[in-house]
C-alpha positions in Angstrom: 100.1 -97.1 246.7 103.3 -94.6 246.0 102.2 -92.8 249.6 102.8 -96.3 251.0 106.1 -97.2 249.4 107.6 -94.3 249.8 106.4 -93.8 253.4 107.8 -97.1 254.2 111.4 -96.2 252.5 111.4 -92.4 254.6 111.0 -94.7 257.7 112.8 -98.1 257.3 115.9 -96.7 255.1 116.5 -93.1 255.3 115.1 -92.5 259.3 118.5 -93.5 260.8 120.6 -92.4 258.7 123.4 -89.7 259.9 122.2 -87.0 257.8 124.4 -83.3 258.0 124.7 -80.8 255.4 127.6 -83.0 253.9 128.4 -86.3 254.5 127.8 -90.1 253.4 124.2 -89.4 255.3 123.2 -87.2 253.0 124.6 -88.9 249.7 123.2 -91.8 250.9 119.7 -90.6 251.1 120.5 -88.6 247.7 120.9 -92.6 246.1 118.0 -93.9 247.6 115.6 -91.0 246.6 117.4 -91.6 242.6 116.8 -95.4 243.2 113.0 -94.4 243.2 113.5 -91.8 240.3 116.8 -92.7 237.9 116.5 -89.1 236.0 117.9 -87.4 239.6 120.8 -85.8 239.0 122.9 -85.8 242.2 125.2 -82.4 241.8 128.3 -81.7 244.2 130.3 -78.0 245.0 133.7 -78.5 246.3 134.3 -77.9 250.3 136.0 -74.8 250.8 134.0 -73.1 248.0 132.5 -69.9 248.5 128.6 -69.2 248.2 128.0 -65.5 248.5 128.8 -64.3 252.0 129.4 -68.2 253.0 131.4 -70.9 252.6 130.8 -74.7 252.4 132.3 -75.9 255.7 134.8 -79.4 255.3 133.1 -82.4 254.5 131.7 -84.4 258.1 131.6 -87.7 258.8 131.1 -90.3 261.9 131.5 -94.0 262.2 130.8 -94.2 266.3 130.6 -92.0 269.2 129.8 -93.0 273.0 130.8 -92.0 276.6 131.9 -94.9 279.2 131.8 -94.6 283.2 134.5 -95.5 285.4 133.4 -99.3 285.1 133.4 -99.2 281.4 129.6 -99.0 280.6 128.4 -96.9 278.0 126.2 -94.4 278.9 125.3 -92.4 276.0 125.4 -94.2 272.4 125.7 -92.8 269.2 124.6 -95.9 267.6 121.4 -96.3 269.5 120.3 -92.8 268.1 122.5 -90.5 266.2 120.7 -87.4 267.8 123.2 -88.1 270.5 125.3 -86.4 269.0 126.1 -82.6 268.3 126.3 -82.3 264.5 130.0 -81.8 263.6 131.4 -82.3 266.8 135.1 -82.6 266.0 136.9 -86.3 266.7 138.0 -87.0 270.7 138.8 -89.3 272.6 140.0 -88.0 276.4 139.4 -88.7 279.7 137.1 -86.2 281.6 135.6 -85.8 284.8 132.0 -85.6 285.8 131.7 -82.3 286.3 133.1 -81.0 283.0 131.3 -83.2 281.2 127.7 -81.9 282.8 128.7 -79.0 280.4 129.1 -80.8 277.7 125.1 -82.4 277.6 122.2 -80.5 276.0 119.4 -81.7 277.4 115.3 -80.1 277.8 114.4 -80.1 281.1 111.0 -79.3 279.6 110.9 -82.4 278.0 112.3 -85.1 280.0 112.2 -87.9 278.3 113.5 -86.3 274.7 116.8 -85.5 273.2 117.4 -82.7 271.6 118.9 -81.5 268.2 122.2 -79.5 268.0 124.9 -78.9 265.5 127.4 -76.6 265.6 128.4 -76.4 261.6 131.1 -73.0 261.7 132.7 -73.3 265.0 135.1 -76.5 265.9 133.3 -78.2 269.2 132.3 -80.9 270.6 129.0 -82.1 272.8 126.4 -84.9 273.3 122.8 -84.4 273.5 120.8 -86.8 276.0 117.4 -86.7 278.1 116.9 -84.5 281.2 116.6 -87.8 282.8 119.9 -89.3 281.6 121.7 -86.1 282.6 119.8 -86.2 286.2 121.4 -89.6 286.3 124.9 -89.1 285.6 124.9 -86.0 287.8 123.2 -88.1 290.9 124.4 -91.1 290.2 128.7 -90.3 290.4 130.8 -88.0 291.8 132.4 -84.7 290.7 135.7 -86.3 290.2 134.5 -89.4 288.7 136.5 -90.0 285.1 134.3 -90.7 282.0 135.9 -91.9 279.1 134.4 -89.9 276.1 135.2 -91.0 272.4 133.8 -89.3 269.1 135.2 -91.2 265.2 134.7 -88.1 262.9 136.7 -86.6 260.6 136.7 -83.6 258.1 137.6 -83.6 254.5 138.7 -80.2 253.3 138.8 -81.9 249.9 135.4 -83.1 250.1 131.8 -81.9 249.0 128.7 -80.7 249.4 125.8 -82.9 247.6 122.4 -82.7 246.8 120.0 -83.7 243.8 117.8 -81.6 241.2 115.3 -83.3 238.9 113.7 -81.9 236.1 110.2 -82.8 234.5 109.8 -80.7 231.8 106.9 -78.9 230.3 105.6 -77.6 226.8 106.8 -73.6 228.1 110.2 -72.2 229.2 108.6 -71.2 232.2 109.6 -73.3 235.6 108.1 -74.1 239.3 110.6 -74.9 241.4 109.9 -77.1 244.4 112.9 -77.8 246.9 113.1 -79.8 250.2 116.0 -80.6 252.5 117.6 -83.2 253.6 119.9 -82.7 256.1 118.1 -83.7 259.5 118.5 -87.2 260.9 115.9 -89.1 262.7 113.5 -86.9 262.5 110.4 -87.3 260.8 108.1 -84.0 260.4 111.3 -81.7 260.1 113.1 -83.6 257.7 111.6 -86.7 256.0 108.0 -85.1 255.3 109.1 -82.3 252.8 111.3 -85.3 251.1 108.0 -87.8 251.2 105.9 -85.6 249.8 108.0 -84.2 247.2 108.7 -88.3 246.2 104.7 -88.2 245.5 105.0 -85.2 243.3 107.7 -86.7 241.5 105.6 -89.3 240.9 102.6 -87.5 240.1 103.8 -85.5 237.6 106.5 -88.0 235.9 105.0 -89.1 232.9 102.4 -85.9 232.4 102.4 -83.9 229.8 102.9 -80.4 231.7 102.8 -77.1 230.5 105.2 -75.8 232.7 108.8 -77.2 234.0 109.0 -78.5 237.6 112.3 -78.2 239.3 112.5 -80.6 242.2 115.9 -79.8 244.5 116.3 -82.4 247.9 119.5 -80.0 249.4 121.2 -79.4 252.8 118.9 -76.7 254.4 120.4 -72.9 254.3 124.1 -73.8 252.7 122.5 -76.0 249.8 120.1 -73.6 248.5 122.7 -70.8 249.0 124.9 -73.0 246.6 122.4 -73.8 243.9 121.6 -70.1 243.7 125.3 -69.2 243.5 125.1 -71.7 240.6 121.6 -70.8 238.9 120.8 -68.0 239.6 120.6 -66.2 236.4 118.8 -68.8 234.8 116.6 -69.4 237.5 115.0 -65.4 237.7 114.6 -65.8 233.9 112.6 -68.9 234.3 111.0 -69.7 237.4 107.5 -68.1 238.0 107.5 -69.1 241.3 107.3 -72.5 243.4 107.4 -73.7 247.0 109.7 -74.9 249.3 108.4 -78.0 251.7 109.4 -78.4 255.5 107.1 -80.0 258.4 104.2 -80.8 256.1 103.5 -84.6 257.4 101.7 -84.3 260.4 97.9 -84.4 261.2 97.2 -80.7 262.8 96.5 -77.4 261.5 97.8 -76.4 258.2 100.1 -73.5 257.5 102.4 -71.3 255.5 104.6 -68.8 254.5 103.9 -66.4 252.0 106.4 -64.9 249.9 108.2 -61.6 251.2 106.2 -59.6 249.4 103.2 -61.6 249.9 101.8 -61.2 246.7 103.6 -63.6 244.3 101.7 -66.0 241.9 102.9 -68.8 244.8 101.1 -66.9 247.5 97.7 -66.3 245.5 98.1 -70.1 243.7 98.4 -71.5 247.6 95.6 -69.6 249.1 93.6 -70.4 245.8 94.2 -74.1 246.9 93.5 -73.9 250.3 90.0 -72.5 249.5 89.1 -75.0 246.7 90.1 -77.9 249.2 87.9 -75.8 252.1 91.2 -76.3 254.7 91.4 -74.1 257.1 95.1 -72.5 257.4 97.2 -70.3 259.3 99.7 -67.5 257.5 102.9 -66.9 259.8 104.9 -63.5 259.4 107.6 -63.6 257.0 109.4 -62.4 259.6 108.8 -65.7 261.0 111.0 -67.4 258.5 113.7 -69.5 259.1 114.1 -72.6 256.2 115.0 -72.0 252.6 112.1 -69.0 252.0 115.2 -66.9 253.7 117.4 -67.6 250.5 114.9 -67.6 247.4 112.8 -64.9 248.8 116.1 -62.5 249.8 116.7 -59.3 248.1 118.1 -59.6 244.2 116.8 -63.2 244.5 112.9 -62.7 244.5 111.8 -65.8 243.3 108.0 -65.6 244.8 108.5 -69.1 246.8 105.8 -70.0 249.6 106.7 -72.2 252.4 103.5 -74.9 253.0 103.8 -76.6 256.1 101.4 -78.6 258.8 102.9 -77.5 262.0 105.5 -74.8 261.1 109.1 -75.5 262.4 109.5 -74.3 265.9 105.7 -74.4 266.3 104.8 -77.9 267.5 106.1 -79.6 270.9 108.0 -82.4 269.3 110.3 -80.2 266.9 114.2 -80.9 267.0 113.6 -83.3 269.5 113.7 -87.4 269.1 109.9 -87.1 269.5 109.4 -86.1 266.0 109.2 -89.6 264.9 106.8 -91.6 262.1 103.2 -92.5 263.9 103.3 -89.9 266.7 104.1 -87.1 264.6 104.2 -87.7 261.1 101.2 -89.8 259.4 100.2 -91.0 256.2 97.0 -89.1 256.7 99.0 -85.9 257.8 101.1 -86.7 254.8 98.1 -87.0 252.2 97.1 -83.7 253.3 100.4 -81.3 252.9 100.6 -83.5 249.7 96.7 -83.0 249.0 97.8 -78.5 249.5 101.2 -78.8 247.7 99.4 -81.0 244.2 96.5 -78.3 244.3 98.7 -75.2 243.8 101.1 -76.1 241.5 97.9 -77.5 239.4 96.7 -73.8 239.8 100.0 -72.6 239.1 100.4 -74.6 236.0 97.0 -73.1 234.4 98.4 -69.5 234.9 99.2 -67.6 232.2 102.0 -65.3 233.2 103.3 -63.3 230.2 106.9 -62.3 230.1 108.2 -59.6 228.0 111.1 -60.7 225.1 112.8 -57.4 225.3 114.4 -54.6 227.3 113.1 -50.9 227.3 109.5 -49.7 225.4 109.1 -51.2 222.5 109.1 -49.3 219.1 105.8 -50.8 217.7 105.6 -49.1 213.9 108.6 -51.4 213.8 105.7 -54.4 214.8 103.3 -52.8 212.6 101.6 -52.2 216.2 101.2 -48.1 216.5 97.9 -46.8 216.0 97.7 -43.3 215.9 95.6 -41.6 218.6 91.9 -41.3 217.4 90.0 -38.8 219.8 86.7 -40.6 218.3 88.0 -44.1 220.1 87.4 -44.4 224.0 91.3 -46.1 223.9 94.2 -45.6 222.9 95.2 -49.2 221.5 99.4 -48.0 221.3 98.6 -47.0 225.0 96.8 -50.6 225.6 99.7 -52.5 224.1 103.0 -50.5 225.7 101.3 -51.1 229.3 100.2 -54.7 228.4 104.2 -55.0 227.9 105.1 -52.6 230.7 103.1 -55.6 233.2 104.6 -58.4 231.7 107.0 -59.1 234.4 106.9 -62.9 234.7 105.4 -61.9 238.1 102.0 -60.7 236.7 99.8 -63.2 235.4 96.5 -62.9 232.8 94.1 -61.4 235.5 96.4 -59.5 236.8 97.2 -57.2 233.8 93.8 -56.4 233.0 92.6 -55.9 236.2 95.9 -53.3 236.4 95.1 -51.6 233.1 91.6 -52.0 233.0 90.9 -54.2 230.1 88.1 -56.4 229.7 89.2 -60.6 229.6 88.3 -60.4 225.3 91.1 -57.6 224.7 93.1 -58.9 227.2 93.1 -61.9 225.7 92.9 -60.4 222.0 96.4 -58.5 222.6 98.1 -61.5 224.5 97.7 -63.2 221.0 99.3 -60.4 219.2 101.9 -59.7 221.2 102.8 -63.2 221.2 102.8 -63.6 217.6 105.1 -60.6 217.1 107.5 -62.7 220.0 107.1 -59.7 221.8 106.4 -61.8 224.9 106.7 -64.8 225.8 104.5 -67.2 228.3 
């Protein structure tokens, strides 16, 4: 039922809409998705402001953009598809001739019959995108020195702001997941409105559950949003999060696929390749160095949160990416959709069971203060102050349960034994 309604809003109400990394689009879309789910907080950051090495460009926004031939008829129409249109093309309205406006049209002569996907966010320009064919036709069809009239309505706010929405569902421990999508991509389905979809059913799932850990859902502007929620949280967030995923292309019906953490070895990684095996899915891991969504940002150095990327078809990886072929039925499906869901549910149910220990305080602990230190008995096999000081020395918020004992060689009854001590003395924390 929710994979149906929510479906159905992704492709009647937010398909069309002219979404950029600011804009009414994308605030827009934020109030639909808190429509569905009232506890959305939709968050802003000032235009202008500055987000480590970045800065949020001026606020975009278009009401119409077209070009018309010598006999007035409109050739290329922002309103029949927004992807006609170069994201942040700066506002014009001049008189142009044939062949300077050729180099103006980004077209894939690969694929005919599709228009592209361009923006250009940091450097002022201008441009339309069309079909191979269109552009074949305005170049056979007039003259060099034929006049086009070309018109773009946008403007830029310096004063206005960046948007984007975090909801919180919160669990019995301190301990977070964090699950972010974007939503900065219009009319396009798989890269864009699947990640969105299919956090929307997580939402859902998970709503009214009694959870032992905290979910963080973001929907941001891809690259520049998560860049700004860091500059905001980020503290907080490497105290809390254990790890999470972040959701892009994950609606289709073809092979499934990821990105594992930079590392590759984060409780994310091992929780998602857990999942894929208990569902028997077959799955492909692409290089990190393959990366190029929002892994870049939580996975970059003095960041490392441990996020995984799940996908279906990875961006740049299936014919109709970035093009208007990426649309609902022949790309995304609610099967395909079920599925990245299907992945996406099973590891942060894994996630959820792990018991990651975290340590309370800085440095070695002095444990005759805990009433911890045992003196070395030669007669023992162990040394139990040696057991607890490298129980505490692995808990990281990285390692979970399994991991420790397997790393200090301890059988699952100690380990288990001392995670009880060492919690009762609020040593650690999970």
């Amino acid at each position: 039922m929710s994979l149906e309604k929510f479906f159905r809003i992704a492709k009647n109400d937010l398909f069309s809409l002219c979404r950029s990394i600011t804009g009414k689009g994308t605030e827009k879309t934020l109030r639909i998705i808190k429509n569905e789910f009232p506890k959305l907080k939709i968050l802003k950051k000032k235009c202008g402001s500055k987000v480590f090495d970045w800065k949020i460009p001026s606020e975009w926004n278009v009401s119409d953009a077209y070009i018309l031939d010598k006999s007035n008829k409109k050739i290329v129409d922002f309103k029949k598809n927004n992807l006609h249109l170069v994201g942040y093309s700066v506002p014009i309205k001049k008189n142009i001739k044939q062949r300077d406006l050729l180099k103006k049209l980004f077209s894939l002569p690969d694929k005919p019959d599709a228009i592209p996907y361009h923006v250009s966010y940091y450097k002022k320009s201008w441009g339309f995108c069309v079909t191979d064919k269109q552009k074949k036709m305005i170049s056979k069809n007039y003259k060099s020195n034929d006049i086009f009239n070309v018109v773009i309505k946008s403007n830029f706010k310096k004063n206005g702001y960046l948007k984007y929405g975090e909801l919180i569902i919160p669990g019995k421990s301190k301990q977070e997941i964090l699950v972010s999508t974007y939503i900065c991509h219009p009319s396009m389905a798989n890269n864009e409105l699947s990640g969105p979809i299919v956090s929307m059913l997580l939402i859902d799932n998970y709503y009214k559950k009694k959870l032992k850990k905290t979910i963080r859902f973001l929907f941001i502007p891809e690259t520049i949003g998560s860049l700004t929620y860091l500059s905001h949280k980020l503290i907080y967030l490497k105290r809390n999060v254990i790890g999470g995923y972040n959701l892009s292309c994950i609606g289709d019906n073809r092979k499934h696929s990821c990105i594992l953490s930079r590392n590759e070895n984060s409780q994310s990684d091992k929780s998602l390749l857990e999942a894929y095996k208990q569902l028997k899915i077959h799955y492909k891991i692409f290089s990190y160095l393959e990366r190029g969504s929002d892994e870049r940002q939580y996975n970059s150095p003095y960041v490392d949160l441990g996020i995984t990327s799940i996908f279906r078809s990875k961006y740049g990886e299936y014919p109709e990416y970035h093009t208007s072929h990426d649309i609902f039925g022949r790309v995304v499906t609610k099967e395909g959709l079920n599925g990245g869901y299907k992945v996406a549910k099973k590891s942060i149910d894994i996630l959820q069971e792990k018991i990651i220990p975290k340590s309370n305080i800085y440095c070695e602990p002095r444990l005759s203060k805990y009433g911890l230190y045992k003196k070395f008995d030669i007669k023992k096999k162990r040394n139990i102050t040696r057991d607890y000081i490298n129980f505490m020395t692995y808990s990281d918020g990285k390692n979970d349960l399994s991991d420790i004992a397997q790393k200090i060689k301890l059988s699952p009854q100690k380990t288990k034994k001392y995670l009880k001590i060492l919690i009762k003395k609020k040593l650690i924390s999970i």
